[in-house]
TIKE-992286 format. One line per 3 residues: number of its first residue (from 1); their letters; for each residue z, x, y of N, C-alpha, C. Coordinates in Angstrom, 2 decimals. Each point is the difference from the previous one (the first is absolute). Example, Ala and Ser with C-alpha at 12.3 -4.5 7.8 and 13.67 -1.06 7.14 Angstrom:
<sites>
1> AS> 7.80 13.19 -5.69 0.00 -0.89 1.19 0.00 0.90 1.20 ~ -0.72 -0.35 1.05 0.06 0.82 1.19 0.73 -0.77 1.09;
</sites>
This chain:
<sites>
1> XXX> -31.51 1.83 6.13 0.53 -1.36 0.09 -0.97 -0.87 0.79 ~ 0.12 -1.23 -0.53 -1.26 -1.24 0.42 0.94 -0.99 0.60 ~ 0.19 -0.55 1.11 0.61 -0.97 0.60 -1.19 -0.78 0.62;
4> XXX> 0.22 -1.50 -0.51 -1.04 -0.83 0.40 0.51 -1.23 0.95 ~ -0.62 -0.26 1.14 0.16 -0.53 0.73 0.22 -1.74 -0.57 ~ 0.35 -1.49 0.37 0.04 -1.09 -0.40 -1.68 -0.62 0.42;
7> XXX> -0.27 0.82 1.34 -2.03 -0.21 0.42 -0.45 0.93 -1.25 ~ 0.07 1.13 -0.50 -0.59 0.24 -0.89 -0.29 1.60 0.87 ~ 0.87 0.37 0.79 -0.62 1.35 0.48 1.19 1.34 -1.23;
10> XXX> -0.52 0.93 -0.19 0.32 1.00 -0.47 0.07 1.39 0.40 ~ 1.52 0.10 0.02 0.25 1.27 0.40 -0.02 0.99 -1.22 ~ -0.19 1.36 0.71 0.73 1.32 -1.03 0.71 0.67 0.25;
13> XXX> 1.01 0.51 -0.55 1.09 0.98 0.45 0.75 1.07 -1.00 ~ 0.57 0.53 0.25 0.82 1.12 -0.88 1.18 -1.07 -0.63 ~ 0.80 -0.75 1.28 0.64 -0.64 -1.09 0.36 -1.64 1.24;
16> XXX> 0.85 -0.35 -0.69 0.46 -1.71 0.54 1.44 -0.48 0.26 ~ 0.37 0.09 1.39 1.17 -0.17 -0.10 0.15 -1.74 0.41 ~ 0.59 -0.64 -1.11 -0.01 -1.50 0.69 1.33 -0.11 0.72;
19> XXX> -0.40 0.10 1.43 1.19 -0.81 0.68 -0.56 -1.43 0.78 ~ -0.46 -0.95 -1.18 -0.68 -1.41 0.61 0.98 -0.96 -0.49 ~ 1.23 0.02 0.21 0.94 -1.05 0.25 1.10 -0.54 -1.28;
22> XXX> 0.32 -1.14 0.00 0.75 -0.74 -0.93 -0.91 -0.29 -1.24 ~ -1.10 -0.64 0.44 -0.75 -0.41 -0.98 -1.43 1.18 -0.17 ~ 0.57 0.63 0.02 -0.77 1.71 -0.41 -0.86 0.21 -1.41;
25> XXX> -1.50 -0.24 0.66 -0.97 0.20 -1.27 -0.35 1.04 -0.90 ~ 1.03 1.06 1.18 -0.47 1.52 -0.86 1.27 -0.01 -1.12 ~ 1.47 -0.44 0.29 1.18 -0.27 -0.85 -0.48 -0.43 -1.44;
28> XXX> -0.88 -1.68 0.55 -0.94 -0.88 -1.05 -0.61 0.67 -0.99 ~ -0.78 1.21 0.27 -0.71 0.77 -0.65 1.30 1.14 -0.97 ~ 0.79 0.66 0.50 0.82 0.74 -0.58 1.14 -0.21 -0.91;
31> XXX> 0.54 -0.88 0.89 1.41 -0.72 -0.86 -0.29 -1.27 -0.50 ~ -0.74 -0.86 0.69 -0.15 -1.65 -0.54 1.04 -0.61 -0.07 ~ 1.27 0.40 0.93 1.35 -0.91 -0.22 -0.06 -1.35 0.18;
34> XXX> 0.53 -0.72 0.30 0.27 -1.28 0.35 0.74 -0.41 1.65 ~ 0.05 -0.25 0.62 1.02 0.26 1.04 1.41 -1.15 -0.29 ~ 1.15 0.57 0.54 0.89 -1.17 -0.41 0.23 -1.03 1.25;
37> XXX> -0.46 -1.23 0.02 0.52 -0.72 1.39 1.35 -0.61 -0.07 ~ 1.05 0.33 1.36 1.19 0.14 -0.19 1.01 -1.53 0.12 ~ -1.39 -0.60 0.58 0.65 -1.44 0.57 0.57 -0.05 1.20;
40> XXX> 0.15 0.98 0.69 0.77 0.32 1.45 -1.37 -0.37 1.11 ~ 0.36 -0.66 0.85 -1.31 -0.57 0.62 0.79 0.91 1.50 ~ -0.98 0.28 0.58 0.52 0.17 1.46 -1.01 -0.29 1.22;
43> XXX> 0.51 -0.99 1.27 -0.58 -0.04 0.94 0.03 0.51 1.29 ~ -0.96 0.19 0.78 -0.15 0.76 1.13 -0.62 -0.80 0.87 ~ 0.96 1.07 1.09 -0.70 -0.88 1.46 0.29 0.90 1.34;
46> XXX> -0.27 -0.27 1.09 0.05 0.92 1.23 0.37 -1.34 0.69 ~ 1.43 0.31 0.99 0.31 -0.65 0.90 0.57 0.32 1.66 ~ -0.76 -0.57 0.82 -0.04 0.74 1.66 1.32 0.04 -0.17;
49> XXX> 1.01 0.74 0.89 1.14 0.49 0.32 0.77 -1.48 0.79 ~ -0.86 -0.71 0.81 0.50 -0.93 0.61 0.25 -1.19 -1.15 ~ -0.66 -0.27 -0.72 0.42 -0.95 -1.41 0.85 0.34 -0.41;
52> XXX> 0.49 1.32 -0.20 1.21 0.44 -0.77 0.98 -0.78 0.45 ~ 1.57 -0.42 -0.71 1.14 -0.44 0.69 0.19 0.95 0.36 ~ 0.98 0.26 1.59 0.64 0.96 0.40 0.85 0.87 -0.66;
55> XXX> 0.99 -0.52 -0.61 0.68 0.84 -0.56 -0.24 0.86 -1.58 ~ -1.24 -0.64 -0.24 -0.77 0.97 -1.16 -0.98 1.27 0.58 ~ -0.31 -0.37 1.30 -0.34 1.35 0.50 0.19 1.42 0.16;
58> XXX> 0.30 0.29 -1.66 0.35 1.46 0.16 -0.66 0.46 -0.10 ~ 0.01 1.91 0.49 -0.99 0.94 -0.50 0.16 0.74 -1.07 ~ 0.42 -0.79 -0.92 0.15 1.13 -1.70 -0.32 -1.62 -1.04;
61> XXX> -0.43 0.84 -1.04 -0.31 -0.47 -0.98 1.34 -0.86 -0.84 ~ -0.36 -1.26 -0.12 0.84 -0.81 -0.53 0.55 -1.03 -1.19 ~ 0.36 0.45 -1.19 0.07 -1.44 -0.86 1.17 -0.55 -0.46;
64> XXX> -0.94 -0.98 -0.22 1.10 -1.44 0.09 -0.52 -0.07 -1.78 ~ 1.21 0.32 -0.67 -0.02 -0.27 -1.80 0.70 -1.23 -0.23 ~ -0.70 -0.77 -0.67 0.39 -1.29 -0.87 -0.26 0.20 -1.50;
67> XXX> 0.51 -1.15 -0.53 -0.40 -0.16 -1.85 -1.59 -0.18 0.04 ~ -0.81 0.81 -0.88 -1.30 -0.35 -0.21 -0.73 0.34 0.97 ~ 0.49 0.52 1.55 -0.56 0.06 1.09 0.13 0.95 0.73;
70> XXX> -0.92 0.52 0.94 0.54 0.60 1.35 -1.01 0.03 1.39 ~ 0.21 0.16 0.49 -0.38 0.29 1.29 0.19 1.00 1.32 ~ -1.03 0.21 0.13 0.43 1.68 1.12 -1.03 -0.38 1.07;
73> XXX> 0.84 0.61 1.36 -0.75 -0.19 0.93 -0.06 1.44 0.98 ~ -1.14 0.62 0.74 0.12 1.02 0.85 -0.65 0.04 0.67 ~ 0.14 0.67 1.55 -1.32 0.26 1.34 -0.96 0.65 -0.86;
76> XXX> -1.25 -0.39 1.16 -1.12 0.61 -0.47 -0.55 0.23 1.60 ~ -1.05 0.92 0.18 -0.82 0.12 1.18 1.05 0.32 1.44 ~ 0.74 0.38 -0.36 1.40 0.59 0.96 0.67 -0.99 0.73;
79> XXX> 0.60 -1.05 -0.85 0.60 -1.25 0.03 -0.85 -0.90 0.88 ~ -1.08 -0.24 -0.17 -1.30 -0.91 -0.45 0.10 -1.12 -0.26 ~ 0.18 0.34 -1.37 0.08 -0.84 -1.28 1.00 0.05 -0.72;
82> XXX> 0.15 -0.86 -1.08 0.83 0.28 -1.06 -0.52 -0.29 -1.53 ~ 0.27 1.26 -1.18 -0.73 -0.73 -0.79 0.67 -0.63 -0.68 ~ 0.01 -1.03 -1.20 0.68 -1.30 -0.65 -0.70 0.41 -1.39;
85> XXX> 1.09 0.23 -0.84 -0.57 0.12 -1.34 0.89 -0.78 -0.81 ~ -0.27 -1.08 -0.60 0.88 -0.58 -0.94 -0.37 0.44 -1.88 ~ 0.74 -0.23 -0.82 -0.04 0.17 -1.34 0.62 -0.79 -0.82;
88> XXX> -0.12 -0.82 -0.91 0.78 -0.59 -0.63 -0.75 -0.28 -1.63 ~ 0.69 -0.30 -1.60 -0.40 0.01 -0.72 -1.10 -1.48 -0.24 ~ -0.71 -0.31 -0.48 -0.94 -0.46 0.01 0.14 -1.43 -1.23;
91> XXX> -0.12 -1.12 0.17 0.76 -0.91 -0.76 -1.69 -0.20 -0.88 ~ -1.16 0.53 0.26 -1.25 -0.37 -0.67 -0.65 1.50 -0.94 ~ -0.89 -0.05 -0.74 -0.40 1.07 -1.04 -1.30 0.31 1.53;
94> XXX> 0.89 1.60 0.13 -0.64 0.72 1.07 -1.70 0.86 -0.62 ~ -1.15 -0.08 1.12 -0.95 1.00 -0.32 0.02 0.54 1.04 ~ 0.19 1.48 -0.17 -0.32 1.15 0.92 -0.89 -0.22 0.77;
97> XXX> 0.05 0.13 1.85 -0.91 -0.36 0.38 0.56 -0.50 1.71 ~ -0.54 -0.05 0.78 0.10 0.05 1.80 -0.36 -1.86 -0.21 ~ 0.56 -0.79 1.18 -0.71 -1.11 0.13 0.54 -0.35 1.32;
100> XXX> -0.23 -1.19 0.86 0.35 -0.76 0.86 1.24 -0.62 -0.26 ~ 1.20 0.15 1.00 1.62 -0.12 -0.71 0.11 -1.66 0.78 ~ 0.75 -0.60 -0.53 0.66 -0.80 0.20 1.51 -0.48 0.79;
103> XXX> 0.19 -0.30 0.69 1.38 -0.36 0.97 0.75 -0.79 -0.89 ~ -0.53 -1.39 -0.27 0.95 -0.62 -0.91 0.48 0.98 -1.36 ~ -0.96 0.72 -0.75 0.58 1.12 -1.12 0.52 0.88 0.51;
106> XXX> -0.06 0.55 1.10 1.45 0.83 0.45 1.55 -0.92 -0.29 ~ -0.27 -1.12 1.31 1.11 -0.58 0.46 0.97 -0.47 -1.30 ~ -1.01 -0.53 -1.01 0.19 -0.51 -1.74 1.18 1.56 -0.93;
109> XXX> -0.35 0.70 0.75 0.83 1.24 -0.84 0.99 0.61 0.84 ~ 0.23 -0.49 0.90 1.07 0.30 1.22 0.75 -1.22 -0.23 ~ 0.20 -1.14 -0.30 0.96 -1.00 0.63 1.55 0.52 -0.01;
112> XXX> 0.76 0.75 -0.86 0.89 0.22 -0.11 0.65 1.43 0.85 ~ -0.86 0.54 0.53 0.20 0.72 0.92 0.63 -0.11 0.87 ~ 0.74 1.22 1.06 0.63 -0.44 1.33 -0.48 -0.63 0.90;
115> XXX> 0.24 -0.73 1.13 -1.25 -0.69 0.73 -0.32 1.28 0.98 ~ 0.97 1.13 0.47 -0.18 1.23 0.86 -1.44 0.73 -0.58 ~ -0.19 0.29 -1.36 -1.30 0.56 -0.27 -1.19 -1.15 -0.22;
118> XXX> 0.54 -1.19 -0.47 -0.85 -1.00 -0.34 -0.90 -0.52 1.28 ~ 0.50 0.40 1.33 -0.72 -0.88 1.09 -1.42 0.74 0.26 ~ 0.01 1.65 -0.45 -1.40 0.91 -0.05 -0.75 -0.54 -0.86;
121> XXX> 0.19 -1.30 -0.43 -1.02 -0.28 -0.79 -1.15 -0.78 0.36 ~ 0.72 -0.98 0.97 -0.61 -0.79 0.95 -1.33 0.89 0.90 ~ 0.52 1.45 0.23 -0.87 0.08 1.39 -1.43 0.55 -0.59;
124> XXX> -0.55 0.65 -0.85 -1.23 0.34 -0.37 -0.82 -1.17 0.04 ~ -1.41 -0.31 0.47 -1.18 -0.41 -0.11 -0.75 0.29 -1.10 ~ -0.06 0.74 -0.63 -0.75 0.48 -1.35 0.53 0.98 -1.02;
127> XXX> 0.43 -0.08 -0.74 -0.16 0.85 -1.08 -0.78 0.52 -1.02 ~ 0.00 1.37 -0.50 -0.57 0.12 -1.00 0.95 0.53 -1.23 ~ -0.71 -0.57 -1.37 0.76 -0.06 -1.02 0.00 1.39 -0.95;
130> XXX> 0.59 0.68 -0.58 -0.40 0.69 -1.17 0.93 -0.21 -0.86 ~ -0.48 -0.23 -1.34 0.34 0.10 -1.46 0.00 1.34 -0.34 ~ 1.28 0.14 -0.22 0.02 1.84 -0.66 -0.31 0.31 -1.24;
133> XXX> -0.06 1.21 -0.12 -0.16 0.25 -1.57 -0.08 1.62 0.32 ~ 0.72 0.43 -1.45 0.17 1.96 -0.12 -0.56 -0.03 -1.21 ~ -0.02 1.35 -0.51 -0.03 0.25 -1.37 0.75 0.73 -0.42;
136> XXX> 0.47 0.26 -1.64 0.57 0.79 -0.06 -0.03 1.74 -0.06 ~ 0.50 0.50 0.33 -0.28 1.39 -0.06 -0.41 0.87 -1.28 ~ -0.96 0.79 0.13 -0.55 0.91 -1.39 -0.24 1.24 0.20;
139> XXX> -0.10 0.65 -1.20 0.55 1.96 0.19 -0.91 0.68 0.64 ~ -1.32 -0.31 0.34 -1.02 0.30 -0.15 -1.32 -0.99 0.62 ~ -0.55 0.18 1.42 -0.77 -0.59 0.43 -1.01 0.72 0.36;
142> XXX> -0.33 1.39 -0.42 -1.49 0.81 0.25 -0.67 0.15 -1.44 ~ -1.18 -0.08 -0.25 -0.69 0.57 -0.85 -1.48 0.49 0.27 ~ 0.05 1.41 -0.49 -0.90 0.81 0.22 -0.35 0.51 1.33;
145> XXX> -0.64 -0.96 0.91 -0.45 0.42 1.22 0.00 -1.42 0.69 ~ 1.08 -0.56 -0.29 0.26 -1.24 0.70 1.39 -0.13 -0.42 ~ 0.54 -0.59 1.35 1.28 -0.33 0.36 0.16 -1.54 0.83;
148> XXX> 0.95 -0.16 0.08 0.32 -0.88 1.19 1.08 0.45 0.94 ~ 0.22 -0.83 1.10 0.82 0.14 1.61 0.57 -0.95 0.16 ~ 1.66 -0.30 0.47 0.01 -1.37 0.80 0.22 -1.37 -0.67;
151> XXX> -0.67 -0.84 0.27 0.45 -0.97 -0.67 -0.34 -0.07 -1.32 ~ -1.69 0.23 -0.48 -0.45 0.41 -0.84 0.47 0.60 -1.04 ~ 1.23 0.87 0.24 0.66 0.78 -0.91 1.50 -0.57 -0.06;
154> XXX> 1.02 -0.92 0.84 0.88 -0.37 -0.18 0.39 -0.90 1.07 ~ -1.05 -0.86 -0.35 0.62 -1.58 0.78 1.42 -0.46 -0.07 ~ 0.54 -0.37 1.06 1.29 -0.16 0.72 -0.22 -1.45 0.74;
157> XXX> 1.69 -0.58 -0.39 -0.15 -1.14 0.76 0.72 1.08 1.17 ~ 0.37 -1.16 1.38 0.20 0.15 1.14 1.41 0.82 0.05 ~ 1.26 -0.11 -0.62 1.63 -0.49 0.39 0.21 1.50 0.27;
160> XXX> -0.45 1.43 -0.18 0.21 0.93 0.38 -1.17 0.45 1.34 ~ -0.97 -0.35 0.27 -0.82 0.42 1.05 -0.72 0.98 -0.38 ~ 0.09 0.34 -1.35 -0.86 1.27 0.09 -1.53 0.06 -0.83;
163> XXX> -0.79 -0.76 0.44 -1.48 -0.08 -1.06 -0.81 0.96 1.01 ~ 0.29 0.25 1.00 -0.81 0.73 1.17 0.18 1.15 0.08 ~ 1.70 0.50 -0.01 0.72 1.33 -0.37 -0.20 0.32 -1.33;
166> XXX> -0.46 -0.04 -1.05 -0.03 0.33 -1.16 -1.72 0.49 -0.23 ~ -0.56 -0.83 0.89 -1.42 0.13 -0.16 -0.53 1.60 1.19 ~ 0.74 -0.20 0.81 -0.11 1.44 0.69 0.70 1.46 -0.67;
169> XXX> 0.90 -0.20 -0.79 0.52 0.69 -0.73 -0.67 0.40 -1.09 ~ -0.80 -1.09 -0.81 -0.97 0.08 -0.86 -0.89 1.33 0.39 ~ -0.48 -0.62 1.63 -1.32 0.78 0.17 0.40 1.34 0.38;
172> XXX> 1.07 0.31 0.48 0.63 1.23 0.06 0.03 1.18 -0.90 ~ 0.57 -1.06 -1.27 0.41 1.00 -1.27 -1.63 0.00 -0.15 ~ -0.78 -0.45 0.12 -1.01 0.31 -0.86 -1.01 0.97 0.44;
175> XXX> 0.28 -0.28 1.41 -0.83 1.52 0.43 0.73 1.43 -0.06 ~ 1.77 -0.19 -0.03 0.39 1.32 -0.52 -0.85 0.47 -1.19 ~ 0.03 -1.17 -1.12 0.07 0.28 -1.23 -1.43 0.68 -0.08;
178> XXX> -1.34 -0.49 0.46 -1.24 0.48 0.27 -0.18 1.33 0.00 ~ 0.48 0.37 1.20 0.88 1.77 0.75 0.36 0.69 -1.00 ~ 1.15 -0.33 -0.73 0.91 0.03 -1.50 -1.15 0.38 -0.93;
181> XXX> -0.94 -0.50 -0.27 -0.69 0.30 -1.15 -1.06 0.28 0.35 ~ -0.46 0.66 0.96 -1.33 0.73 1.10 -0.84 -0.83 -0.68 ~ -0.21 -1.53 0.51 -1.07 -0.97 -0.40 -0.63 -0.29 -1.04;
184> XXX> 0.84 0.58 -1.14 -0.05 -0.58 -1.03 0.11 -1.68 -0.44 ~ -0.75 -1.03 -0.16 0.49 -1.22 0.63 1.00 -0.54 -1.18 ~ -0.42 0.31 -1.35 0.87 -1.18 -0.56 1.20 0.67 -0.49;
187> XXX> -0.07 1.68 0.41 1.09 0.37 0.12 1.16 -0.60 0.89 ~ -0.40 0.43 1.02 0.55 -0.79 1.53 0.65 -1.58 -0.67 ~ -1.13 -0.94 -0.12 0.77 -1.01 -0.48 0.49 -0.22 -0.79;
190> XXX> -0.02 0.69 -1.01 1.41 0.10 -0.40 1.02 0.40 -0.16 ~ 0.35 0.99 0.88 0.92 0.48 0.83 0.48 -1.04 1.19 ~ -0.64 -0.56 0.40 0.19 -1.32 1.06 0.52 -0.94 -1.06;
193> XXX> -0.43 -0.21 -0.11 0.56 -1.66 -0.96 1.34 0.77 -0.71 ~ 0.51 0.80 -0.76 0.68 0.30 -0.64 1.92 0.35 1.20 ~ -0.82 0.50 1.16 0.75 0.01 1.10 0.57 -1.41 0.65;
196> XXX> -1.21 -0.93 -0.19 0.22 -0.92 0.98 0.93 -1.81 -0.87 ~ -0.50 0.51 -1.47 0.12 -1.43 -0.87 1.76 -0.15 0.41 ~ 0.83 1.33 -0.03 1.78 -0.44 -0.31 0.14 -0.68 1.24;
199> XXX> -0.31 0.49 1.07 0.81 -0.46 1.32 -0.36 -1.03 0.34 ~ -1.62 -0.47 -0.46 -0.76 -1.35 0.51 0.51 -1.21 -0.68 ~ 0.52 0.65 -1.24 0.45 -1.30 -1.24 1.58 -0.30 0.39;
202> XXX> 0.68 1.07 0.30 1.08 -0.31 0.46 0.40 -0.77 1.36 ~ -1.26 -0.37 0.96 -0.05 -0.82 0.78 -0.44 -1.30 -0.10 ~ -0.99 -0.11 -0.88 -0.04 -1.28 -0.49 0.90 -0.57 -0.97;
205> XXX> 0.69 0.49 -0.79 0.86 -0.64 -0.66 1.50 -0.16 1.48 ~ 0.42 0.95 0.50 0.76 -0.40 1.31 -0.17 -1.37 0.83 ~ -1.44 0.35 0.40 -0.56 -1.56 0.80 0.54 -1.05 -0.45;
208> XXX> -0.49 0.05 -1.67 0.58 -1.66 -0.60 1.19 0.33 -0.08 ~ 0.99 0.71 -0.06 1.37 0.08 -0.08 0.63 -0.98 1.19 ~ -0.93 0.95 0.94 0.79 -0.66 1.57 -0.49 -1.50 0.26;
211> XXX> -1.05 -0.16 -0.51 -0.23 -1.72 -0.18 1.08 -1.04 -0.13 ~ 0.30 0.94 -1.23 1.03 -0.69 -0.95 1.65 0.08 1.00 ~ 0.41 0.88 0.30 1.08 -0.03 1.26 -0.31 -0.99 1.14;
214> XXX> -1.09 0.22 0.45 0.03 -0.99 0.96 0.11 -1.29 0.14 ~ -0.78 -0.04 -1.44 -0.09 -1.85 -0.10 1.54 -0.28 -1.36 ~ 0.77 0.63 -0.17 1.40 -0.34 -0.32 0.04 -1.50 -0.14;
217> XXX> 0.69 -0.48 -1.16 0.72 -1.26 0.22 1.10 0.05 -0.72 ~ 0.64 -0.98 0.12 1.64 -0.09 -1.22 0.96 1.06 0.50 ~ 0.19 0.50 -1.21 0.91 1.26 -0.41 -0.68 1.09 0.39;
220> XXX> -1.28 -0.12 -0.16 -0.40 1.34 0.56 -0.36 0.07 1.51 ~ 0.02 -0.49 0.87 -0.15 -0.10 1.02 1.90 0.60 0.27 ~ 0.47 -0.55 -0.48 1.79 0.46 0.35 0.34 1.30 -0.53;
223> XXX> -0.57 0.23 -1.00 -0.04 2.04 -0.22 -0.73 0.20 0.85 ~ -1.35 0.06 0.72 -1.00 0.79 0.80 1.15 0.12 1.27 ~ 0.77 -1.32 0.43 0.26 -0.06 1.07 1.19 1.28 0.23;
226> XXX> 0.46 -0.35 -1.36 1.37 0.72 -0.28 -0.27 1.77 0.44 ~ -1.15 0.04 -1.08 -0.50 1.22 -0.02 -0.31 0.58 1.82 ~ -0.60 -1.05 0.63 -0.72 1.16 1.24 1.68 -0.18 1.13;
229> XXX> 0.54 -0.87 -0.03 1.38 -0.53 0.68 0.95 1.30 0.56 ~ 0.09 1.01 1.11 0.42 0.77 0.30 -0.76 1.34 -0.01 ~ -1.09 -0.15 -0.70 -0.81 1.67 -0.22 -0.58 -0.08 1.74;
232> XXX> -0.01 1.59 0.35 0.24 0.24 1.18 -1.82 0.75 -0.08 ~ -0.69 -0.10 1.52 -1.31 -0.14 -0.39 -0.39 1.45 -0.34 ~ 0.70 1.07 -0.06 -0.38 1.42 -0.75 -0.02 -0.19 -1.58;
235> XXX> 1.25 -1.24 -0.50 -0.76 0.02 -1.48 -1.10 -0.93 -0.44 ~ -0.72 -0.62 0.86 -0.95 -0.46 -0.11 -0.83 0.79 0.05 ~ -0.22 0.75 1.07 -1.07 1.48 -0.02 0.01 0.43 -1.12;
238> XXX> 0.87 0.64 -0.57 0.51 1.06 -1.21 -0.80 -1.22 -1.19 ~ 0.01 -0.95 0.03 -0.56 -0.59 -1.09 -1.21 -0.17 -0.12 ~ -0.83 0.52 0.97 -1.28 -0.02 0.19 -0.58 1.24 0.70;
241> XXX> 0.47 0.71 0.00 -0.27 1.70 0.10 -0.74 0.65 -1.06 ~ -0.30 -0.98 -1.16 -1.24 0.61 -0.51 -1.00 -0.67 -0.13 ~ -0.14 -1.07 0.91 -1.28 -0.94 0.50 -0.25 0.81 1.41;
244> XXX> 0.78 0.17 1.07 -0.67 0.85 1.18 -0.05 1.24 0.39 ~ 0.64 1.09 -1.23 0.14 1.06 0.50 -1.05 0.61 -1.15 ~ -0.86 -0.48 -0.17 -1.46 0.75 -1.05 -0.79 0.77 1.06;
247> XXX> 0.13 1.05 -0.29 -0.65 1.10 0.73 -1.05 1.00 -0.90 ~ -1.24 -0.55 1.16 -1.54 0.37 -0.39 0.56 1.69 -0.72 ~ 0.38 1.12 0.39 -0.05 0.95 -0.21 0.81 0.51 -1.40;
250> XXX> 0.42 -1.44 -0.52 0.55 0.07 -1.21 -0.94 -1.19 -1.36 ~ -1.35 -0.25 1.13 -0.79 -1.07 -1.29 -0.11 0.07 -1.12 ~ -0.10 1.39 -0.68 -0.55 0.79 -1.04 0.79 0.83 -0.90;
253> XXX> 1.26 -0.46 0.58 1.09 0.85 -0.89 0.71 -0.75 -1.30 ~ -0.07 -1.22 0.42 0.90 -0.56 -1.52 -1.39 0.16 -0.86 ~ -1.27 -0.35 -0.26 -1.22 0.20 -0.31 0.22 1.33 -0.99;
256> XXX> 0.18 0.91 0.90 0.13 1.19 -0.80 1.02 0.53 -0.55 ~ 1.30 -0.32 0.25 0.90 0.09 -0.54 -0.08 -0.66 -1.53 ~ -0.61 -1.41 0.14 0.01 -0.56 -1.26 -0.82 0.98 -0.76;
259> XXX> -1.19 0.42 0.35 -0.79 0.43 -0.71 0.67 1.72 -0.66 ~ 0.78 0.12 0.92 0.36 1.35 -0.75 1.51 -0.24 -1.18 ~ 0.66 -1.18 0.08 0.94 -0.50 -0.67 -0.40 0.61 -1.66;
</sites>
């Protein structure tokens, strides 16, 4: 395998694992998908502890769900800081992509908000912007002696937290899988990819699920509400007990199970 640098330097190797991001050139080369941008814009910011209002000063992670919107706030740096992440759907034709955020385009997608979460809007000095975008999920992201990792292999918007956990998990299964097939490589990957495509796709299609709950409006905002209204926080666990209870020492088993089906 020939991997060429954008200066023009050239490597050689046995094989290529692209874990170089969202917009992943080694993906470019294999799959050639498209990416889908979701229209969900989200901004960020870090705010000293003393800016905070007092009574938003908690130490747990927090959101505040509206129609089209949300907002979460939590310590950082051992109540330090706090970080400020807003989200809301996007009234312009979005391109994937980081930029310099705007106060008035926050404040513009909040007006109808409570004024209790609405006043964190005021206290940031700068933001930065991102335009999201995922793709959709496919059966199959190794060929031959190249694979991908991470985002590269199953870009995720934000609403579950897990583009970081999925990408360590990635790299996990894949060095079992290595082990698994005594360095055989495109064995290995595909034994990796074949392990890793169900659970990764089933989180990205989740993510946008939970998008879609959060930012509720109408009638459906009055089922979601209906729906979570008394569940006690063990069945919340139980509903996500197969997002945190994936255990490394079981990476390689649905993999082979399928394969012996």
């Amino acid at each position: 395998m020939t991997a060429i640098t954008r200066d023009g330097r050239r490597f050689e190797a046995d094989a290529v694992v692209g874990c170089d991001g969202v917009k992943s050139v080694v993906r470019a080369r294999l799959i050639g998908d498209a990416p889908r941008v979701s229209g969900h814009v989200v901004y960020r910011a870090v705010v000293p502890t003393e800016d905070m209002p007092e009574d938003l000063r908690w130490n747990a992670p927090v959101v505040w769900a509206g129609p089209d919107c949300h907002l979460v706030h939590y310590p950082l740096r051992h109540g330090e800081q706090y970080n400020l992440v807003v989200t809301f759907h996007s009234r312009e034709q979005e391109t994937w992509g980081v930029t310099e955020g705007s106060k008035e385009e926050v404040l513009s997608y909040f007006e109808g908000v409570h004024a209790r979460p609405r006043q964190l809007l005021d206290r940031p000095t700068s933001w930065r912007r991102w335009s999201t975008a995922d793709r959709d999920p496919i059966a199959n992201w190794s060929e031959g002696s190249a694979t991908l990792l991470g985002d590269a292999a199953h870009p995720m918007m934000q609403y579950l937290a897990q583009g970081a956990c999925m990408a360590i998990e990635d790299a996990l299964t894949l060095g079992e899988a290595v082990k698994a097939c005594d360095f055989d490589l495109p064995a290995a990957f595909a034994l990796y990819s074949s392990a890793r495509v169900p659970r990764t796709a089933r989180v990205v299609l989740s993510v946008r699920e939970m998008g879609r709950l959060y930012h509720a409006k109408g009638v459906e905002r009055l089922v979601r509400n209906s729906l979570w209204q008394g569940r006690t926080p063990e069945r919340f666990y139980d509903a996500v007990e197969w997002l945190y209870a994936w255990n490394p020492e079981h990476c390689l088993a649905d993999a082979r199970q399928l394969a012996e089906a």
